[in-house]
SERO-4910 file (N, C-alpha, C, O; in steps of 0.05 Angstrom, whole numbers):
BEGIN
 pado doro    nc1    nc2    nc3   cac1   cac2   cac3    cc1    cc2    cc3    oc1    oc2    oc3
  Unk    A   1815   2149   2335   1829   2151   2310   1837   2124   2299   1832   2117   2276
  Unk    A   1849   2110   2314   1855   2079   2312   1836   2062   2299   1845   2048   2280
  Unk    A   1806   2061   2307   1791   2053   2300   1783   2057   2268   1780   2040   2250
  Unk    A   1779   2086   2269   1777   2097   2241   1801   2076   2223   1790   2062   2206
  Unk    A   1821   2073   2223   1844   2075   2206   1840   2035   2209   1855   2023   2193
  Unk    A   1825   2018   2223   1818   1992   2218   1793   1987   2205   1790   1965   2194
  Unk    A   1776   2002   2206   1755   2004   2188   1764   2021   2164   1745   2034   2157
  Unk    A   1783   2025   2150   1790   2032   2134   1803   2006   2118   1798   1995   2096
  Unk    A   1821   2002   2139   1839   1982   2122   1823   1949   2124   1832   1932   2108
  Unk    A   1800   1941   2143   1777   1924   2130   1763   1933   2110   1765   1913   2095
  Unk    A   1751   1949   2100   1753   1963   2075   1763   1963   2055   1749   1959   2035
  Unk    A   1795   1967   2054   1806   1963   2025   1809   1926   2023   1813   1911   2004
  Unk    A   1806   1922   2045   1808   1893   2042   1795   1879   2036   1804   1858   2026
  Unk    A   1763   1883   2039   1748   1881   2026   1734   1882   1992   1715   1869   1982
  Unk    A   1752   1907   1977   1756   1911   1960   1768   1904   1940   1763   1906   1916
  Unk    A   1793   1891   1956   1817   1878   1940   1804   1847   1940   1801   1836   1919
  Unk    A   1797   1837   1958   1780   1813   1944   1759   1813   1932   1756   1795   1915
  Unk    A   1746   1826   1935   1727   1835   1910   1743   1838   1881   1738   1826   1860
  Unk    A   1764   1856   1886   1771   1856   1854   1789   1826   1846   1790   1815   1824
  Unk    A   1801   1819   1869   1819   1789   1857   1803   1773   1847   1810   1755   1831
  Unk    A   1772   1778   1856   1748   1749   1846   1743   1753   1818   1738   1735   1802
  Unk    A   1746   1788   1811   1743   1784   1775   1764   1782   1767   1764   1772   1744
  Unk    A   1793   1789   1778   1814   1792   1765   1819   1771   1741   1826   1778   1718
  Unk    A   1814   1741   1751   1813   1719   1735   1802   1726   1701   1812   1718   1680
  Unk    A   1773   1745   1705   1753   1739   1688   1771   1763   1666   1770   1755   1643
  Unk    A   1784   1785   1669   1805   1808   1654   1824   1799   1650   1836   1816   1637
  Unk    A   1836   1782   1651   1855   1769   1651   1858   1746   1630   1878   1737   1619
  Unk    A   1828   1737   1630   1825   1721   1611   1828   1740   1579   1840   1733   1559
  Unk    A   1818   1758   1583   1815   1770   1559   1841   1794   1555   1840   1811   1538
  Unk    A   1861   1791   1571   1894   1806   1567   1890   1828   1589   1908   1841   1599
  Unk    A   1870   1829   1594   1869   1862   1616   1870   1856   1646   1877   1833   1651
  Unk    A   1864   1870   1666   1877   1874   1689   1855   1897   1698   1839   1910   1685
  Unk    A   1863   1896   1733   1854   1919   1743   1867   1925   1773   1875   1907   1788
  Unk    A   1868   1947   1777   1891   1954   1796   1877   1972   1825   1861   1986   1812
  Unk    A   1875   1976   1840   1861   1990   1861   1884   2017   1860   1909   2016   1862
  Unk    A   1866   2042   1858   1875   2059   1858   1883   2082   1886   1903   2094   1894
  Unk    A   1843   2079   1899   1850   2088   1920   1828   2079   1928   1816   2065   1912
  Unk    A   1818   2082   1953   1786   2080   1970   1784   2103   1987   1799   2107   2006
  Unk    A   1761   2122   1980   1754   2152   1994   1721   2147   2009   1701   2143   1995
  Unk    A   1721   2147   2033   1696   2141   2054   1671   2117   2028   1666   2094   2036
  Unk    A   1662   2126   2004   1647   2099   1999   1659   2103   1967   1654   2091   1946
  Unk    A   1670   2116   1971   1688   2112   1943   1705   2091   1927   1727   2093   1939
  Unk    A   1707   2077   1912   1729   2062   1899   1744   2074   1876   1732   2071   1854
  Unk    A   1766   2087   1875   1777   2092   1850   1796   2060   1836   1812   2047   1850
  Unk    A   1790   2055   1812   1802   2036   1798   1818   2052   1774   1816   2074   1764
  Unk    A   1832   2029   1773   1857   2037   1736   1846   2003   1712   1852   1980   1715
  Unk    A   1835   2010   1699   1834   1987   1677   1860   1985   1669   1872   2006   1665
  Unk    A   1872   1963   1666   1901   1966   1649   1897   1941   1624   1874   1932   1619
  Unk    A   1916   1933   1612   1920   1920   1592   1894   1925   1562   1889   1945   1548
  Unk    A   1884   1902   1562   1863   1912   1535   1843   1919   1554   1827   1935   1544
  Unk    A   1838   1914   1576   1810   1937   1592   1811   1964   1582   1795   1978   1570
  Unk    A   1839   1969   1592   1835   2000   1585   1828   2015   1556   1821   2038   1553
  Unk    A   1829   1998   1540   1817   2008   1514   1794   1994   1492   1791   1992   1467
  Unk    A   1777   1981   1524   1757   1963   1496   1730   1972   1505   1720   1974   1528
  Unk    A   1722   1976   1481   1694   1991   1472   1672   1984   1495   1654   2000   1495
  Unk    A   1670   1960   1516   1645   1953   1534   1672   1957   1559   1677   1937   1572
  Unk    A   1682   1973   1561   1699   1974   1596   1678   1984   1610   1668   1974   1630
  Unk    A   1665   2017   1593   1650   2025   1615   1620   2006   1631   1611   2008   1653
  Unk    A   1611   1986   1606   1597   1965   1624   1610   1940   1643   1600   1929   1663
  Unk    A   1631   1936   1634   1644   1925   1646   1661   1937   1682   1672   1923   1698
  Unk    A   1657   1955   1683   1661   1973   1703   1646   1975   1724   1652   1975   1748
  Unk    A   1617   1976   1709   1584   1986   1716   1573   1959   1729   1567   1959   1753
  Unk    A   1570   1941   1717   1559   1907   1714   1580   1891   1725   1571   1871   1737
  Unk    A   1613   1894   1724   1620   1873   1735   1631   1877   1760   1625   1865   1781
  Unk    A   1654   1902   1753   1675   1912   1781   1662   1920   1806   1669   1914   1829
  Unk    A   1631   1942   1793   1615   1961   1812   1596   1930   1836   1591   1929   1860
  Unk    A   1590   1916   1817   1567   1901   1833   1584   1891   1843   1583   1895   1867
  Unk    A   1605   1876   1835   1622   1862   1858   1629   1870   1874   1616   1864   1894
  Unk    A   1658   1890   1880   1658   1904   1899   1635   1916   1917   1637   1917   1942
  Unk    A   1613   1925   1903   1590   1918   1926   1576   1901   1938   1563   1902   1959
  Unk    A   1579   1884   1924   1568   1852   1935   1596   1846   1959   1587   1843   1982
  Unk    A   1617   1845   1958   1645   1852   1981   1644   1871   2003   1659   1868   2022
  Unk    A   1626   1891   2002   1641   1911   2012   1603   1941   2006   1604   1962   1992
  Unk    A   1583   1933   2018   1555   1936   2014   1562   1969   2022   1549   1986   2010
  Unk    A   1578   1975   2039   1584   2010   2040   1591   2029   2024   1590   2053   2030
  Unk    A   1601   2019   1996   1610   2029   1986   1591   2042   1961   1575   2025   1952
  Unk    A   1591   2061   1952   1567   2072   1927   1574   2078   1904   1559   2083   1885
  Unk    A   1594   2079   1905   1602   2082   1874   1641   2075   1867   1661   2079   1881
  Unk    A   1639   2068   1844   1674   2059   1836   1674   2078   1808   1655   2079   1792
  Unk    A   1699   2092   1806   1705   2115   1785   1737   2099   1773   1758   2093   1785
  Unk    A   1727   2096   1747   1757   2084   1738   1768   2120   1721   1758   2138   1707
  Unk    A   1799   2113   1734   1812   2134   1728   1832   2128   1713   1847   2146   1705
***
């Protein structure tokens, strides 16, 4: 069980630097992004600031958050912003 619950939390950790490496790049432009949860290869994200309401998030999601966090973290298959 122990084991499980450190490969979990290498995992979100993985994730969270993945997302701090774009954080810079949303940030530039007023927006943000927040880790929501991580489910076995799952990533749930929150767009906040002007992310959350600008017309290219969903490529921006797709192209920037998705590849990164997979380029971080190669187990993971898909990120769902909620």
């Amino acid at each position: 069980m122990n084991n499980i619950n450190q490969i979990q939390e290498e995992l979100v950790t993985k994730v969270m630097d993945a997302l701090d490496s774009i954080r810079p790049f949303l940030q530039k432009d007023g927006g943000d992004i927040e880790l929501v949860d991580v489910q076995e290869d799952k990533v749930y994200v929150k767009l906040l600031g002007n992310c959350s309401s600008c017309g290219i998030s969903a490529s921006t999601m797709k192209l920037g958050v998705e590849n990164t966090i997979k380029q971080f973290a190669p187990e993971i298959q898909e990120v769902i912003s909620v």
